[in-house]
C-alpha positions as CSV (number, residue, x, y, z in Angstrom):
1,X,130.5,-3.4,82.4
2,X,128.7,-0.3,83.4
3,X,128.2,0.4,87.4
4,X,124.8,-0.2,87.7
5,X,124.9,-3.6,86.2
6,X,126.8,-5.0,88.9
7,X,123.5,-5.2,90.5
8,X,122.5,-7.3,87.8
9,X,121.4,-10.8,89.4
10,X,121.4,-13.2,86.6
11,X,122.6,-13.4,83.1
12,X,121.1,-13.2,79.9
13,X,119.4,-9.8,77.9
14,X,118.2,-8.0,80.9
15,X,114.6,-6.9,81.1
16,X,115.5,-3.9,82.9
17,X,118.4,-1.9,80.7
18,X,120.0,1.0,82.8
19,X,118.6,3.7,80.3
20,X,114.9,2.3,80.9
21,X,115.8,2.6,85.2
22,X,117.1,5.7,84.7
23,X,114.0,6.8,82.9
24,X,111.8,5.4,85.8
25,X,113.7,6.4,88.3
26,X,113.1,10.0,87.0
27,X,109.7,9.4,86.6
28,X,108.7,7.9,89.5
29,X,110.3,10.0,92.0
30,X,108.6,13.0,89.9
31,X,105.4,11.8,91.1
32,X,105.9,12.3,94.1
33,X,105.1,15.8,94.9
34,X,101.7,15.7,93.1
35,X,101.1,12.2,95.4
36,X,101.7,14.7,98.3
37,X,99.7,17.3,97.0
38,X,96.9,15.3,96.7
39,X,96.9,13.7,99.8
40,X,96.9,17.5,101.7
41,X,93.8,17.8,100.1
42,X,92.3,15.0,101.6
43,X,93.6,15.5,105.0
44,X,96.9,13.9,105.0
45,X,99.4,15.4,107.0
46,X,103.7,15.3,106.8
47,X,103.4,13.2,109.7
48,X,100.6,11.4,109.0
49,X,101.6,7.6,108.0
50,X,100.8,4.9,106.0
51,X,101.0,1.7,104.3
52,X,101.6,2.0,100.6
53,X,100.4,-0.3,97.5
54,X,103.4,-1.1,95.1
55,X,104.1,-2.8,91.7
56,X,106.7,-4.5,90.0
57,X,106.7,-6.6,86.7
58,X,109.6,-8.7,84.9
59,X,109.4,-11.7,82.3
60,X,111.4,-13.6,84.2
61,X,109.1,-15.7,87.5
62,X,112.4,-16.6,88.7
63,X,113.4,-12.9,89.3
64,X,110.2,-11.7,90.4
65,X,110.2,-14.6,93.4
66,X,114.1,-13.4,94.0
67,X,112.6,-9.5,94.4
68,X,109.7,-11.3,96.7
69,X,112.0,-12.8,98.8
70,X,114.3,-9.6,99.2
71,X,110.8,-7.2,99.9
72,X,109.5,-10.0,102.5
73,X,112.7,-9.8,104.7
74,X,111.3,-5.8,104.7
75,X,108.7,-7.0,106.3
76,X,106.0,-5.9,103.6
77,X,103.7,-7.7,103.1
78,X,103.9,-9.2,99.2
79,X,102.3,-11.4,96.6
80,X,103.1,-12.4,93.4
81,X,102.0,-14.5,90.3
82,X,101.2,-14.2,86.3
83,X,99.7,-11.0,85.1
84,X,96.3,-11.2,84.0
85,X,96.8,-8.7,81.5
86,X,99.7,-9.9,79.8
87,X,101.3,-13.7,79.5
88,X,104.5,-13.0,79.6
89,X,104.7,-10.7,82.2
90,X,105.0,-12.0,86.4
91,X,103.9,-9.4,88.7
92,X,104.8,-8.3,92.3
93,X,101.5,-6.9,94.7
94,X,102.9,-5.7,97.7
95,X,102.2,-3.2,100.8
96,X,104.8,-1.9,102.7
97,X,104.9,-1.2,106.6
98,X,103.4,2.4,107.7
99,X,105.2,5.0,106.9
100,X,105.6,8.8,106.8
101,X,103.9,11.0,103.8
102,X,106.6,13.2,103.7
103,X,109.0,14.8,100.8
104,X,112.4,12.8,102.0
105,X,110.7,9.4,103.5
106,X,108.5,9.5,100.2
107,X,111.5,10.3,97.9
108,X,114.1,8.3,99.5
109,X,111.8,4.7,99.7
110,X,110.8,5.1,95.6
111,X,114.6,5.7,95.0
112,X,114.9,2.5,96.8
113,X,112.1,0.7,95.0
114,X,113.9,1.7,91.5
115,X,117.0,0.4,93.0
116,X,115.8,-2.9,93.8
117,X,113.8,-3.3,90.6
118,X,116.8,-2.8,88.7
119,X,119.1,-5.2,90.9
120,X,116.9,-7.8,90.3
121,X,115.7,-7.1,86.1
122,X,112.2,-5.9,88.0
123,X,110.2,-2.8,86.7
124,X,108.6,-1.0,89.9
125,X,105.7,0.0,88.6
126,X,104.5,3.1,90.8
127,X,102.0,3.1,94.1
128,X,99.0,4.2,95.9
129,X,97.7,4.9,98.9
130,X,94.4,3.6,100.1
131,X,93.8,6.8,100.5
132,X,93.4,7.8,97.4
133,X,92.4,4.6,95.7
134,X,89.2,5.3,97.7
135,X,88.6,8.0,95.7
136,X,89.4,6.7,93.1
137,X,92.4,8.9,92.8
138,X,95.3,6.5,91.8
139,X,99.4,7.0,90.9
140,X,99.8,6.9,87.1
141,X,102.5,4.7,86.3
142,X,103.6,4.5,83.1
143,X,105.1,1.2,81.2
């Protein structure tokens, strides 16, 4: 048993293997500093907060409601269902609480939402701000 898959809720083939986290993990929090770099250049300071738009998918519904659960008692604000786009996929919607647009609080809560995807067999699937889904500047995310 590797380390990380003592996070594992469930059994079964897992949806999320710890090479594909790893890769998303490194991914996402790559984003970050281009996020940041666009939203300086529409006014958004370091200390500046607010609420982010995040995504997670899994073909397990049981797993997805588990996640749901865990990111309600963050007190974010969450929704989830079928995808639209795909049958056998369950998504998560969520917004989290306001928070700072910095490097570490920006870094440290996508480590998080890689963490938590992984403990419960969830891809997190990237964010955006409403800043910049106004201007119809969104985060890539990549599946």
């Amino acid at each position: 048993m590797r380390l990380l898959d003592i996070f594992k809720t469930g059994g079964g083939k897992p949806y999320i293997t710890e090479k594909k986290f790893k890769h998303n993990l490194t991914r996402q929090v790559g984003l970050v500093p281009s996020t940041l770099k666009r939203l300086r250049q529409y006014g958004i300071a370091r200390d500046n907060e607010l609420k982010l738009e995040f995504f997670f998918h899994s073909k397990s519904p049981d797993k997805i409601e588990a996640l749901t659960a865990k990111l309600d008692q963050l007190n974010y604000h969450v929704e989830f269902g079928k995808a639209a786009a795909c049958k056998n996929l369950f998504v998560i919607a969520g917004w989290t609480t306001n928070m700072k647009m910095d490097d570490q609080t920006l870094i440290h809560w996508t480590n998080k939402m890689c963490e938590l995807g992984y403990k419960f067999d969830c891809d997190f699937d990237g964010f955006e701000t409403p800043v910049l889904s106004r201007v119809n500047v969104a985060i890539p995310s990549y599946a």
